[in-house]
Structures are given as structure tokens and as C-alpha cells.
N, C-alpha and C positions, 0 to 999 in steps of 0.2 A: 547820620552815621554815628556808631557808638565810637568810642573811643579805642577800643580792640582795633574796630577796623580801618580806623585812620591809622594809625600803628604798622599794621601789617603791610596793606598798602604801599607804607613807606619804605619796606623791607624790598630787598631782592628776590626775586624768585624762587628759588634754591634754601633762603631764609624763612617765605612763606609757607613750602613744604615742610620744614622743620616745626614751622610754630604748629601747622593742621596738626601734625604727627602726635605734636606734644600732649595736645589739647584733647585728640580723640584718645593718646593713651592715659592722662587725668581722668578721663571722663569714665575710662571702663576700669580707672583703680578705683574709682569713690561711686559709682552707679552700678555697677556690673554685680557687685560683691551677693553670693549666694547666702542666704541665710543658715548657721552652723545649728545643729541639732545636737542636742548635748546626747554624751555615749549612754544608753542604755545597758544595763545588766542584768537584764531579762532574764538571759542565759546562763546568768553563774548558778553554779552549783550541779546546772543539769547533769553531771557524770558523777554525780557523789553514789551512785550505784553502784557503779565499777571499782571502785576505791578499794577493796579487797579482793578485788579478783586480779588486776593488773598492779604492776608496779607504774611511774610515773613515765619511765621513758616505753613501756611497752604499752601503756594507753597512750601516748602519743602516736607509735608506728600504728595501732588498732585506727586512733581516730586517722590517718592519713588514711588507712584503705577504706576505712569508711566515706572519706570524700573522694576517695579514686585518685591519691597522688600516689606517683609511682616512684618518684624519686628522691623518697628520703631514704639516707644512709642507714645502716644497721651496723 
């Protein structure tokens, strides 16, 4: 028996629930963790066409209908 489990054992019931709990939530802070993909900015600039045609808040309302939102304020 490892030494964890003599421990636990030793606990009350109610106590050994808390240590599982602990242990599987350790386990999905330090194992679980998704690898970050740093931001790309592929996309800047791509409206530098517009830049004379729109002002900055009317290419904003243009690029919302362009994605189809409907609720931004004017």
C-alpha cells in the first residue's frame, strides 16, 4: 500500500470523498490544460480598402451587417 493510501483509509468517509474530489480536481488543473495558440494577425489590415469610403464608426455598423448582427445601436 502506498502511503496515500494508508492515509486515506485512515480518514472517515465523508473525509475520503473530499480527498477523491481534491485529487481529480489537481489532476484536471495540471493534466487537463488545452494547449494556447498564440493570436494571429493574419487579418489586420484586410479593410484598409475601405478607409476612404467609410468613416470608423460607419465601417463598424457596415462590418456588423456584414456578419448579420442586427443589434448594434446607431
Amino acid at each position: 500500500m502506498t502511503y496515500l493510501t494508508i492515509l486515506m483509509k485512515a480518514l472517515p468517509y465523508k473525509a475520503q470523498k473530499e480527498l477523491i474530489d481534491f485529487a481529480e480536481f489537481l489532476k484536471a488543473r495540471y493534466y487537463n490544460k488545452k494547449k494556447t495558440q498564440k493570436l494571429k494577425f493574419d487579418w489586420a489590415g484586410g479593410l484598409e480598402k475601405y478607409k476612404d469610403k467609410f468613416e470608423p464608426v460607419e465601417l463598424q455598423h457596415k462590418i456588423s451587417e456584414w456578419w448579420g448582427i442586427n443589434n448594434v445601436s446607431r
